[in-house]
LUMLUM-142924 format. One line per 5 residues: for each residue x, y, z negated of N, C-alpha, C. Coordinates in nm, 4 decimals. Example, Ala and Ser with C-alpha at 12.3 -4.5 7.8 and 13.67 -1.06 7.14 Angstrom:
<atoms>
1.3190 -0.5690 -0.7800 1.2300 -0.4500 -0.7800 1.3200 -0.3300 -0.7800; 1.2850 -0.2250 -0.7080 1.3670 -0.1060 -0.7140 1.2900 0.0030 -0.7870
</atoms>
This chain:
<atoms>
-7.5122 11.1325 15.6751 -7.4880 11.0038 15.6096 -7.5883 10.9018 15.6643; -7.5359 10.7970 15.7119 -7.6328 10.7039 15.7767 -7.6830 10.5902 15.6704; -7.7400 10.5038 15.6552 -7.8636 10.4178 15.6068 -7.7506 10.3476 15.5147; -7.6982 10.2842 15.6262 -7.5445 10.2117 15.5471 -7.4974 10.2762 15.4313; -7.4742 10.4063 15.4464 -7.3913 10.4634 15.3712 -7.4577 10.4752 15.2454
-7.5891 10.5263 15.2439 -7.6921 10.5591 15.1299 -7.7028 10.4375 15.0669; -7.7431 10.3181 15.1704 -7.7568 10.1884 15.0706 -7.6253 10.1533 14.9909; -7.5333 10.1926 15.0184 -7.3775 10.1197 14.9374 -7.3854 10.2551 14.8053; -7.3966 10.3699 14.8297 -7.4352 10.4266 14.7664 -7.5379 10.4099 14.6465; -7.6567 10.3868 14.6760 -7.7652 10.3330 14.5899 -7.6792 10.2295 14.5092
-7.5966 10.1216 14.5938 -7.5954 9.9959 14.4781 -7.4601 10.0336 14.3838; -7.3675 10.1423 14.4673 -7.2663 10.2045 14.3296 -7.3330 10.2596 14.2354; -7.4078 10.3633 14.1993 -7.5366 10.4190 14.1188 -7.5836 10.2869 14.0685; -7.6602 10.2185 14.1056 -7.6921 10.1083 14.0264 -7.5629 10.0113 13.8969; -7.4691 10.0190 13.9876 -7.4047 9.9335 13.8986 -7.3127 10.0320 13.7771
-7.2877 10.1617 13.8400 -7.2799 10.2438 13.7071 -7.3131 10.2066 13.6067; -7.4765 10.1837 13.6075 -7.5361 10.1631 13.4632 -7.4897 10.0088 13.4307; -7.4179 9.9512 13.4832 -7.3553 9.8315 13.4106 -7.2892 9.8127 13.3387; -7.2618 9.8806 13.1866 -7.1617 9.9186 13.1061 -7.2179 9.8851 12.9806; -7.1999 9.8231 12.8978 -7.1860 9.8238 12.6991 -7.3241 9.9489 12.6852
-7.3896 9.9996 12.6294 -7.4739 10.0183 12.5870 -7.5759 10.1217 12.6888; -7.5838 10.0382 12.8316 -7.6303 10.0921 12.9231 -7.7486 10.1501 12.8739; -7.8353 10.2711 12.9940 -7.9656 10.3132 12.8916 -8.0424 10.2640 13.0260; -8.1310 10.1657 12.9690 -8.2272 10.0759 13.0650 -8.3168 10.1763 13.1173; -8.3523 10.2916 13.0475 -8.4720 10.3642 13.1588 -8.3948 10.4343 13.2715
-8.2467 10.4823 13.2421 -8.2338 10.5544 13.2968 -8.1516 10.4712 13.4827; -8.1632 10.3340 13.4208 -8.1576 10.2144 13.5269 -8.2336 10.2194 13.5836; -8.3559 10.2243 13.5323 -8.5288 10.1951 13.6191 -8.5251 10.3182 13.7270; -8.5093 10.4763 13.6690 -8.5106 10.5543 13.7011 -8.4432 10.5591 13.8716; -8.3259 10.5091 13.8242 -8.2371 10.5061 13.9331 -8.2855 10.4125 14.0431
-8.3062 10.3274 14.0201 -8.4133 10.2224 14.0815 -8.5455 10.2520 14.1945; -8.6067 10.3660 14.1342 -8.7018 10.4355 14.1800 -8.6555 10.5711 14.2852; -8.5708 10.5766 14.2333 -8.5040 10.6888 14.3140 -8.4297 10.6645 14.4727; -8.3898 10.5241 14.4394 -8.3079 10.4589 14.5656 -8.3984 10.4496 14.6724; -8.5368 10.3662 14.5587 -8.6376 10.3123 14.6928 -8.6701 10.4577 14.7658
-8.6594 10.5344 14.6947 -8.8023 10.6502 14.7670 -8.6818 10.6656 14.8612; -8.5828 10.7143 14.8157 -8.4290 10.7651 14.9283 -8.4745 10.6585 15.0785; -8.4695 10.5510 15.0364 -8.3893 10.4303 15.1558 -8.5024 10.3925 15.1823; -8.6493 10.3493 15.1764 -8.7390 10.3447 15.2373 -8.8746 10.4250 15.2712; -8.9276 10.3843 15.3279 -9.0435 10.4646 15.3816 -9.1604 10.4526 15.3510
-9.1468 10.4756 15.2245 -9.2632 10.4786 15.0775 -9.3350 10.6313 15.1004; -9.4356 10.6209 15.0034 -9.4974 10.7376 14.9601 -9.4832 10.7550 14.7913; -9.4159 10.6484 14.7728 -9.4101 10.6458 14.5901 -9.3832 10.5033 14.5523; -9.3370 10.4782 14.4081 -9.2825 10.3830 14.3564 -9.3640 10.4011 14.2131; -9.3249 10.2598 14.1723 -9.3298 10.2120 14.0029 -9.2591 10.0936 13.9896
-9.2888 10.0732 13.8623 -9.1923 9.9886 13.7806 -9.2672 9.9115 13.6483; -9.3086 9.8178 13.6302 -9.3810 9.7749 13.5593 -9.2531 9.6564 13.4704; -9.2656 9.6560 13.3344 -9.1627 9.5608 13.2604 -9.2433 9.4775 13.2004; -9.1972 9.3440 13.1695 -9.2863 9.2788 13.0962 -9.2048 9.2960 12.9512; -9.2567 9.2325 12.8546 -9.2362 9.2612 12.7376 -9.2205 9.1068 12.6361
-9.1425 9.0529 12.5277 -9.1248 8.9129 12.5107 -9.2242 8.8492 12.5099; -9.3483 8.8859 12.4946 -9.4781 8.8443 12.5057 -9.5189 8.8112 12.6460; -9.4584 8.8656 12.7245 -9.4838 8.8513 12.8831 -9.5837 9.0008 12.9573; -9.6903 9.0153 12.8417 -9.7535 9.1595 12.8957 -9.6395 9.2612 12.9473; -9.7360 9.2818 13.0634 -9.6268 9.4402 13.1302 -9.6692 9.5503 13.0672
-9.5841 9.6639 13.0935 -9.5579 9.7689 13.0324 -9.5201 9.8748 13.1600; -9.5678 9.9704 13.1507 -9.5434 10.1070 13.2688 -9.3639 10.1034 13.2172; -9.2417 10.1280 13.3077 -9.1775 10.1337 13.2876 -9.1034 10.2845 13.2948; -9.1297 10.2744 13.4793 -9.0638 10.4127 13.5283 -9.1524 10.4144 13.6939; -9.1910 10.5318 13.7276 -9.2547 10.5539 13.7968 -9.2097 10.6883 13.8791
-9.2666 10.7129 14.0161 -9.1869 10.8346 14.1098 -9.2982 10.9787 14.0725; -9.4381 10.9217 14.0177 -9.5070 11.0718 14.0279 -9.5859 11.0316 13.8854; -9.6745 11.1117 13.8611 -9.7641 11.0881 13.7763 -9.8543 11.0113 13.8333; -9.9169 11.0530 13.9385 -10.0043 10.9767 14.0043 -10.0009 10.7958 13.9948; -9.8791 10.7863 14.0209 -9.8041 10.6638 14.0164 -9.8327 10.5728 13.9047
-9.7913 10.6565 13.7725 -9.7873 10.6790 13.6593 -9.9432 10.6111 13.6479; -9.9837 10.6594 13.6479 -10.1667 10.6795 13.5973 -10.2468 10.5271 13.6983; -10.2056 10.5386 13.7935 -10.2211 10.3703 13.9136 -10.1606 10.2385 13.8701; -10.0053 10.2220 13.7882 -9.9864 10.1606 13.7368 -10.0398 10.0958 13.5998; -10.0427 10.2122 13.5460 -10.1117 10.2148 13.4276 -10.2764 10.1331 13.4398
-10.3646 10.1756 13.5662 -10.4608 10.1219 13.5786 -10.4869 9.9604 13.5777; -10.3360 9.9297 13.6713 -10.3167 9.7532 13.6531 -10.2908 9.6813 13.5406; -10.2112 9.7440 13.4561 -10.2099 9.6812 13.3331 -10.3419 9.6912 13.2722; -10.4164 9.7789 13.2217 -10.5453 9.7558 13.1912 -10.6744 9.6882 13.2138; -10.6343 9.6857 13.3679 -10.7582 9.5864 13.4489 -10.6726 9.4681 13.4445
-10.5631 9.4721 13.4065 -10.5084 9.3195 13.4172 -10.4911 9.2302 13.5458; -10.5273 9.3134 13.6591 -10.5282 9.2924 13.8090 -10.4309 9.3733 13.9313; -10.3964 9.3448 14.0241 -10.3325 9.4532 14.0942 -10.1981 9.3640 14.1548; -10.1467 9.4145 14.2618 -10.0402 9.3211 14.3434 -9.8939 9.3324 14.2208; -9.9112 9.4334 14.1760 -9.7853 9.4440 14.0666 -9.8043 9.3256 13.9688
-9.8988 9.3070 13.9189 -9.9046 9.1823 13.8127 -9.9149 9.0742 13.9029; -9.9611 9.0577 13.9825 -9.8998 8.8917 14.0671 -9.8184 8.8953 14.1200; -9.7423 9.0196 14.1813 -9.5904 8.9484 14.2174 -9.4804 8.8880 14.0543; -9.5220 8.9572 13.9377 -9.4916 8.9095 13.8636 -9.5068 8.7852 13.7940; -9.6347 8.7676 13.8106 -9.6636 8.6340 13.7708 -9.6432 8.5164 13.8656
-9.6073 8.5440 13.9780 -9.5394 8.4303 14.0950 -9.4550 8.4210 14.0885; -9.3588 8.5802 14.1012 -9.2015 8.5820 14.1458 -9.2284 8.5596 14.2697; -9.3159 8.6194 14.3757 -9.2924 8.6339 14.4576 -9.3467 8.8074 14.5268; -9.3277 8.7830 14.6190 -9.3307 8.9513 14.7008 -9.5050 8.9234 14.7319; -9.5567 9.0636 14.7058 -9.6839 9.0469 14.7744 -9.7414 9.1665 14.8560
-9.7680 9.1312 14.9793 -9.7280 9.2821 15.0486 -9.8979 9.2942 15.1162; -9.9526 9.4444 15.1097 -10.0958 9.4392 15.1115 -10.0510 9.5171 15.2272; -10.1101 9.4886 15.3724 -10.0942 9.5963 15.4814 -10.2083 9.7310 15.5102; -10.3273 9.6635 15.4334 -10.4250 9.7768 15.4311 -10.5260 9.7478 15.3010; -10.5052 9.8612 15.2234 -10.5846 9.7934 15.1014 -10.7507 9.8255 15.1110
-10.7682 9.8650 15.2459 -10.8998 9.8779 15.2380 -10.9973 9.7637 15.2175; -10.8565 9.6419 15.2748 -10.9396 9.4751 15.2835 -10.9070 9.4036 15.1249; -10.9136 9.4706 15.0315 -10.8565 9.4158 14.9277 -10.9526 9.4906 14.7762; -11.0962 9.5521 14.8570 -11.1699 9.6032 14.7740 -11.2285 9.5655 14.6748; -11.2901 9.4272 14.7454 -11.3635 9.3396 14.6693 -11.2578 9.2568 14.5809
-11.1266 9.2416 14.5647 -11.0264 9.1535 14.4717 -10.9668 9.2947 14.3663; -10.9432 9.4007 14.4312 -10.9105 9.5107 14.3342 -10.9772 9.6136 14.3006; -11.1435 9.6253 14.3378 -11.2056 9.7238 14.3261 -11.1428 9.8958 14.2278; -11.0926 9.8615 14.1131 -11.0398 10.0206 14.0414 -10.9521 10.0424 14.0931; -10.8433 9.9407 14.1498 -10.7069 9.9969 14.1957 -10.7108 10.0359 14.3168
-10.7860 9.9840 14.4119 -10.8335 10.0343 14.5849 -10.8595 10.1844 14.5553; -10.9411 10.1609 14.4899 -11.0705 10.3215 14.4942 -10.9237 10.4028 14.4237; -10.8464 10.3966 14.3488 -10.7935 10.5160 14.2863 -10.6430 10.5478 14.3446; -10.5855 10.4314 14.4411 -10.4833 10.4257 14.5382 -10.5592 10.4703 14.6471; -10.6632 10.4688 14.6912 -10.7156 10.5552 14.8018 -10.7199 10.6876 14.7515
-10.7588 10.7106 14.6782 -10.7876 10.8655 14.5970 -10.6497 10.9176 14.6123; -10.5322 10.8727 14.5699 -10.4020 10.9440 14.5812 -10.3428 10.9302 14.7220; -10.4304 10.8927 14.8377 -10.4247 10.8571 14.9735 -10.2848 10.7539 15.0065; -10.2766 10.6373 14.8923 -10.2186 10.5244 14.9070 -10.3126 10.4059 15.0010; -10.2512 10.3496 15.1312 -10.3245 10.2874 15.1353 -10.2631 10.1250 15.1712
-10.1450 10.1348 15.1342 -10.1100 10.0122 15.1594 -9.9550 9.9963 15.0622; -9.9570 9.8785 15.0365 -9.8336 9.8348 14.9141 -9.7627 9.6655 14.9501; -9.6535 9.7409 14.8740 -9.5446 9.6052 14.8498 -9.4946 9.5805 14.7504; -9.5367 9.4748 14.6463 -9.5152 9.4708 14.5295 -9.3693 9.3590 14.5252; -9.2502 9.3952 14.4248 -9.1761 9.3244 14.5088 -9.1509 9.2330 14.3396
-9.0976 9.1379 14.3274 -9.0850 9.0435 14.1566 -8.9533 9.0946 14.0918; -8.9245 9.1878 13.9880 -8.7722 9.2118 13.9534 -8.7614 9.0329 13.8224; -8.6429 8.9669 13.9247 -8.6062 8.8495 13.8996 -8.4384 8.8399 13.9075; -8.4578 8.7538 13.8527 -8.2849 8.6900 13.8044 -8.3183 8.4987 13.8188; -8.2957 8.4605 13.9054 -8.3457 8.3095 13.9820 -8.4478 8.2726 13.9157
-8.4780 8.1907 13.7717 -8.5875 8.2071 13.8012 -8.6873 8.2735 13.6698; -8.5894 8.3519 13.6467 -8.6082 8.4708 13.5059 -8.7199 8.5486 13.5877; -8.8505 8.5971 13.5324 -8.9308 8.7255 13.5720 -8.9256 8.8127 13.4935; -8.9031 8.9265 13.4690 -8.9152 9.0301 13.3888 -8.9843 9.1684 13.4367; -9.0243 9.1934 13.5444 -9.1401 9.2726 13.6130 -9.1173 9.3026 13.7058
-9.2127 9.3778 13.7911 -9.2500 9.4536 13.9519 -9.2337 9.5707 13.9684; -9.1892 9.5509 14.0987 -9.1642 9.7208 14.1596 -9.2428 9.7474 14.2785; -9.3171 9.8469 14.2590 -9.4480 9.8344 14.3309 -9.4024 9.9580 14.4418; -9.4040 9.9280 14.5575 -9.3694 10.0659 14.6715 -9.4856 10.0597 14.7368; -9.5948 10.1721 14.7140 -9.6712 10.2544 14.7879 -9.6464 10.3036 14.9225
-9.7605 10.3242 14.9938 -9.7202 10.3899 15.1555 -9.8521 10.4302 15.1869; -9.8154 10.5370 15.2627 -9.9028 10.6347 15.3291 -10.0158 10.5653 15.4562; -9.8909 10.5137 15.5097 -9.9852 10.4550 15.6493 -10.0303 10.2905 15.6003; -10.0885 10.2533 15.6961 -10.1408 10.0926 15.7047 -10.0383 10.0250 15.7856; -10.0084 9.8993 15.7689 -9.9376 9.8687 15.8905 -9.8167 9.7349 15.7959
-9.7264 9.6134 15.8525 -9.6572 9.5533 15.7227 -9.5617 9.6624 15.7541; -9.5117 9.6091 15.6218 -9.3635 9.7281 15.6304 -9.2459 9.6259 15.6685; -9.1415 9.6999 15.7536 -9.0134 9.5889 15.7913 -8.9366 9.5232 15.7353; -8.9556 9.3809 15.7686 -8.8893 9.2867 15.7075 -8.7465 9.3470 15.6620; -8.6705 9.4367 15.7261 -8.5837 9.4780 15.6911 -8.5471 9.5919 15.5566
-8.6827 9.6733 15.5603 -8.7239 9.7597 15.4448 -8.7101 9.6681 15.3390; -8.8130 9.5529 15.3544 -8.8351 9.4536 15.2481 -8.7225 9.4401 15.1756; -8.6100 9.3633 15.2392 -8.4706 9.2796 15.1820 -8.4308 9.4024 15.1190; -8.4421 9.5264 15.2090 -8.3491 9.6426 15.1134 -8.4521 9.6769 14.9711; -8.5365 9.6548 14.9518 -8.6063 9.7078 14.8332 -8.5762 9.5762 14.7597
-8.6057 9.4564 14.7789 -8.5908 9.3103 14.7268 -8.4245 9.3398 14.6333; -8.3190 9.3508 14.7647 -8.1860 9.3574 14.7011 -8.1665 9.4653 14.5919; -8.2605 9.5804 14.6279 -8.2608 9.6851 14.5164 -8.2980 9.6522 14.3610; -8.3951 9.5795 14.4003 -8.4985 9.5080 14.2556 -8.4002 9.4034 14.2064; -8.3834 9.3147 14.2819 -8.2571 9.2100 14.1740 -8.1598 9.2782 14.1283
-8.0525 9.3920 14.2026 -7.9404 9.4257 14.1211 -7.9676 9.5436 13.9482; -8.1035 9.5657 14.0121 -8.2105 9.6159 13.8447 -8.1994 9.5081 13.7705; -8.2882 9.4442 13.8198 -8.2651 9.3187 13.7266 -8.1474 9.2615 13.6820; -8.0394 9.2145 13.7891 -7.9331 9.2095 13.6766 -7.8676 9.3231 13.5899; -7.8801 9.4007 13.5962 -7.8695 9.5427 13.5154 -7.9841 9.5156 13.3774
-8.0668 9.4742 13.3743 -8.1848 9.4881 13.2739 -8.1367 9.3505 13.1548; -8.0921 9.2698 13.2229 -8.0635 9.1197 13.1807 -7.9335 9.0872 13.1991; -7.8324 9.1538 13.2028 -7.6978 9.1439 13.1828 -7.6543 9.0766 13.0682; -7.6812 9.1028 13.0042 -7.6493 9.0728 12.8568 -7.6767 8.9459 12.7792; -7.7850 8.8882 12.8688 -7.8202 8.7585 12.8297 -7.7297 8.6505 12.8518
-7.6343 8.6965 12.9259 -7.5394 8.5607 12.9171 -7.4227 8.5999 12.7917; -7.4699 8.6809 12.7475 -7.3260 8.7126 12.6284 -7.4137 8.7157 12.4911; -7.5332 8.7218 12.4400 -7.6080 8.7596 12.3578 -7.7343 8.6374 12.3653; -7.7939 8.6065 12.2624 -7.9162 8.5109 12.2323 -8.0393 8.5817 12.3215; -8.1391 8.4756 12.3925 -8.2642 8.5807 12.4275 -8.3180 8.6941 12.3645
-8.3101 8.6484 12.2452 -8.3842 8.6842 12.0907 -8.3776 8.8297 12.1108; -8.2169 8.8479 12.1017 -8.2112 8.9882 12.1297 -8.2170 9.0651 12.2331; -8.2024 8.9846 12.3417 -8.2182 9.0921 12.4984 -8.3787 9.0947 12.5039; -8.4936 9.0189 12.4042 -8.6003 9.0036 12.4013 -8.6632 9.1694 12.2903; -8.5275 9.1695 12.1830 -8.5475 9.3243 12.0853 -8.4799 9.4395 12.2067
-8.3808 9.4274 12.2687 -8.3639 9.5341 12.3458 -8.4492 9.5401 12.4267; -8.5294 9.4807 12.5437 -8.6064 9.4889 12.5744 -8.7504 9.5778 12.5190; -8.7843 9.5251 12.4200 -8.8839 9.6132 12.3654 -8.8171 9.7290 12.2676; -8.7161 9.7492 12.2769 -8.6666 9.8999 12.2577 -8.6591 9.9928 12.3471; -8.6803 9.9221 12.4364 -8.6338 10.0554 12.6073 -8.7733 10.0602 12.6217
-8.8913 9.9869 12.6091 -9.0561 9.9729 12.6379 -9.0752 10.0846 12.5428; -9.0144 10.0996 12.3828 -9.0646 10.2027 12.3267 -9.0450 10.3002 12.3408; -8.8925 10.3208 12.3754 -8.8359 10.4432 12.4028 -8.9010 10.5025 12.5162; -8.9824 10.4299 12.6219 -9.0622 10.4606 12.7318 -9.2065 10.5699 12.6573; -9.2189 10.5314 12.5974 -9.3371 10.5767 12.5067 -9.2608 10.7391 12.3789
-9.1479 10.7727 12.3702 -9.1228 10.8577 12.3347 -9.0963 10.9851 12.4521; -9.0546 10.9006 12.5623 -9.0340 11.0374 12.6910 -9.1733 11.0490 12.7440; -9.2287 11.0281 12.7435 -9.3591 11.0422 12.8309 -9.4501 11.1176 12.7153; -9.4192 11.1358 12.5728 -9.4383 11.2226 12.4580 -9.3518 11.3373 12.4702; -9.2325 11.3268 12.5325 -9.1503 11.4317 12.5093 -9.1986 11.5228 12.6672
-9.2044 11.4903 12.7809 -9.3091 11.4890 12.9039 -9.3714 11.5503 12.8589; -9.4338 11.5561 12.7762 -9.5915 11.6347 12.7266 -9.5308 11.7580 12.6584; -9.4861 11.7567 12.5476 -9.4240 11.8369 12.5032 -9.3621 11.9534 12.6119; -9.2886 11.9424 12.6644 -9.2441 12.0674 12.7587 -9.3418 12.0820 12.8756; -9.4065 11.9757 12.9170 -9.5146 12.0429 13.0168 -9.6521 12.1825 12.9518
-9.6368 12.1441 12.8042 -9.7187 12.2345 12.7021 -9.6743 12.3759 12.7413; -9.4858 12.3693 12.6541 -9.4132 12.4762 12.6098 -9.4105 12.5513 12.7629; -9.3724 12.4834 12.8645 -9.3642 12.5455 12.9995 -9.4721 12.5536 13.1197; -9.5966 12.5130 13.0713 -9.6852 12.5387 13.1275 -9.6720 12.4500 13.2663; -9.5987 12.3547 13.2856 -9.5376 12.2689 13.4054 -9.6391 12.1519 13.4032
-9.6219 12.0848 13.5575 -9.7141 11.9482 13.4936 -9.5996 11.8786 13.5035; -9.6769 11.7219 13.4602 -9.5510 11.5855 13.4041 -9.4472 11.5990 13.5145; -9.4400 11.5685 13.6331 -9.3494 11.5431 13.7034 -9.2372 11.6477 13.6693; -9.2572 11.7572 13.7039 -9.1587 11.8235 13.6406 -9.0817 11.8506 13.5093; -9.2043 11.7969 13.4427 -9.1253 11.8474 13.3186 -9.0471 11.6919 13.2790
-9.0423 11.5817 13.3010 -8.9398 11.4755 13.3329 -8.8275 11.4815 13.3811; -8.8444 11.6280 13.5442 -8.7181 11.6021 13.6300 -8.6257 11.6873 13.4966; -8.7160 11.7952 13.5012 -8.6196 11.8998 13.4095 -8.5578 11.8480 13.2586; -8.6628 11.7068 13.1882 -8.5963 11.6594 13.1154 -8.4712 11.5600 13.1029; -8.5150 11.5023 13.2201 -8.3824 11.4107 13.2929 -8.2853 11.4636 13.3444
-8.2800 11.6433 13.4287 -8.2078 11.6535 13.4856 -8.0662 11.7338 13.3574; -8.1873 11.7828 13.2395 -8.0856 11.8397 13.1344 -7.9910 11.7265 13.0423; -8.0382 11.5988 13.0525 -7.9898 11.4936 12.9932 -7.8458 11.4283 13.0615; -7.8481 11.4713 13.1996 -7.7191 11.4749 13.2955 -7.6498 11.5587 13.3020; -7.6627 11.6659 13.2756 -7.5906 11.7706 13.2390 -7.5296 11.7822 13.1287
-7.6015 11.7311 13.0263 -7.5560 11.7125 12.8801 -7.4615 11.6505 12.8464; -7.4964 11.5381 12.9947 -7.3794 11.3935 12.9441 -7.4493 11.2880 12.8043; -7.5812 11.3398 12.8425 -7.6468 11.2975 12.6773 -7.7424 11.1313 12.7306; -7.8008 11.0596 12.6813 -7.8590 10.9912 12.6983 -8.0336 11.0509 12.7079; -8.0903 10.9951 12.7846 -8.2110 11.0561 12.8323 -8.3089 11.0116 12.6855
-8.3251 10.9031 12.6348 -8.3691 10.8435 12.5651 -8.3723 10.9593 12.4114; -8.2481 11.0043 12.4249 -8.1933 11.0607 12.2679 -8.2706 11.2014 12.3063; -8.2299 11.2553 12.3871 -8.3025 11.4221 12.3958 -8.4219 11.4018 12.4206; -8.4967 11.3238 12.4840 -8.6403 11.3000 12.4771 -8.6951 11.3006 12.2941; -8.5989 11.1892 12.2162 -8.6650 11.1946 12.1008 -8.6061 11.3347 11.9920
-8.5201 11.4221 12.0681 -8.5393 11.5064 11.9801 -8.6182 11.6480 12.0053; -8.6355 11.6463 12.1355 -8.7659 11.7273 12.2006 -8.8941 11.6891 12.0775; -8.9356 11.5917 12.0777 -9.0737 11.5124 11.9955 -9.0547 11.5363 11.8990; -8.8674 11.5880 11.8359 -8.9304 11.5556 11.7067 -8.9026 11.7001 11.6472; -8.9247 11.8146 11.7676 -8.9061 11.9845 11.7287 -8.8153 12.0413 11.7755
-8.6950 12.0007 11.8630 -8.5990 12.0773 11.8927 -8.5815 12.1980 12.0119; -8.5206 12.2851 11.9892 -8.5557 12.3796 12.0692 -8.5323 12.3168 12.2467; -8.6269 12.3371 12.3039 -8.6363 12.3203 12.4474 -8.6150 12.4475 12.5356; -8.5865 12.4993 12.5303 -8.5471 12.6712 12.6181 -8.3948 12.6216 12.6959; -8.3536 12.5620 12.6683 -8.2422 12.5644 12.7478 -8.3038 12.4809 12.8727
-8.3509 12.3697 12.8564 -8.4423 12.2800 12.9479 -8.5269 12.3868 12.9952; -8.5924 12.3937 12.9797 -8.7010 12.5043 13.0556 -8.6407 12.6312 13.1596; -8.5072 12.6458 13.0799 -8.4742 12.7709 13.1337 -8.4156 12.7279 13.2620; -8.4172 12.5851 13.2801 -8.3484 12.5317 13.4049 -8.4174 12.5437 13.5238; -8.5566 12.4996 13.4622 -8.6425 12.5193 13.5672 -8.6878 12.6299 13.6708
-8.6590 12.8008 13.5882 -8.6531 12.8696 13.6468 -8.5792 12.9394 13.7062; -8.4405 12.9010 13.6850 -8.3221 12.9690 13.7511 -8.3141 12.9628 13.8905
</atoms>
C-alpha cells in the first residue's frame, strides 16, 4: 500500500468518527495513530484546551509522551502551548538550541531521546482548540510535505472535535468538550487499574483496553468507566496473552 493509499485511508478513519454522538477520544486516538502510520515521528500527543482556554493532555502515542506533555502544561511552556496560542505551526529542528527557552522540557525530551519537534495548531479558521505535538528521533526540519500531511490530519480532527458547533450553542460544544477532558481522566484511571491486575505497563494496558472496546463494539469511554468502577477485567487481559 503506497503513501497515497494510507493517507485516503487515515482521512476515511477520521471521518468515521463523524456521526451523532461521536466519542471524541476515540477521534484523538485515531489522530495519533495516522500521524505515527504516515510520518516519520518517534511519537505524538495531543493537548485540548478546555472553555477556559487551559490545555489538557488529551491523547498521546506512549507514556513517555504522556508524562512530556503533561510536563508543558505544568511549566506552562513548550512548542505545544504556543502553537496553540498563535495558531500557528512551530517546528524546533534541534532542541538542543532551545535549552535556555525550555529548560524541563529539553532535558526530559532528551531523556526519552526526543530531539527535535513539530508542534502543529488543531484549528477550524480561526477557532483554536489545541496541539498536536510530533516528536522525532533525528535533528534536521521535517518535510514541508510531512508538514501539510500532519497539518491536514490536525484540521480534519478538528473538524471532527467542533462539528457540532454549527448545529448547537458554544455553551454546549464548550460542556462536551469538558466531558471528553474528563472522561480523559477516567481511562488513564482505568490504565492503571489493569496495568495493576496484569502486571503490564500503561501503554499496554490502553492498547488492550482500547483494543477490547473495538471488539465489543462498545465505546472506549464506557468500559474504561466500568473497569474503575470494579468490573471484571479477565476478558481484557486475557487478550493480551493469547
Amino acid at each position: 500500500m503506497d503513501r497515497y493509499e494510507r493517507l485516503a485511508n487515515a482521512f476515511v478513519g477520521l471521518a468515521d468518527t463523524l456521526v451523532a454522538d461521536y466519542d471524541a477520544i476515540e477521534l484523538a486516538q485515531q489522530l495519533i495513530d495516522s500521524t505515527m502510520a504516515l510520518l516519520p515521528i518517534a511519537a505524538a500527543g495531543i493537548l485540548l484546551g478546555d472553555a477556559a482556554g487551559q490545555l489538557h493532555l488529551f491523547a498521546s502515542s506512549s507514556e513517555e509522551t504522556r508524562l512530556l506533555e503533561l510536563l508543558q502544561v505544568e511549566a506552562d511552556v513548550g512548542p505545544c502551548l504556543e502553537a496553540y496560542r498563535t495558531g500557528q505551526p512551530v517546528h524546533v529542528d534541534d532542541l538542543s538550541t532551545e535549552a535556555s527557552r525550555w529548560p524541563a522540557f529539553v532535558e526530559r525530551a532528551e531523556e526519552y531521546r526526543f530531539v527535535a519537534v513539530s508542534a502543529l495548531p488543531l484549528r477550524l479558521r480561526e477557532e483554536r482548540i489545541g496541539a498536536l505535538n510530533l516528536f522525532r528521533a533525528q535533528t534536521g526540519p521535517m518535510a514541508r510535505e510531512d508538514v501539510a500531511v500532519g497539518q491536514a490530519l490536525a484540521d480534519v480532527a478538528s473538524v471532527g472535535i467542533l462539528h457540532q458547533r454549527i448545529l448547537t450553542k458554544s455553551e454546549l460544544v464548550n460542556q462536551q468538550l469538558q466531558t471528553a477532558l474528563n472522561t480523559r481522566i477516567v481511562i488513564e484511571q482505568a490504565k492503571g487499574v489493569l496495568a495493576e491486575r496484569g502486571a503490564i505497563d500503561m501503554d499496554r494496558a490502553f492498547n488492550l483496553l482500547r483494543g477490547h472496546a473495538r471488539s465489543a463494539q462498545r465505546r472506549l469511554a464506557d468500559l474504561a468507566r466500568d473497569v474503575v468502577n470494579g468490573a471484571d477485567t479477565t476478558a481484557i487481559l486475557d487478550a493480551g496473552s493469547a
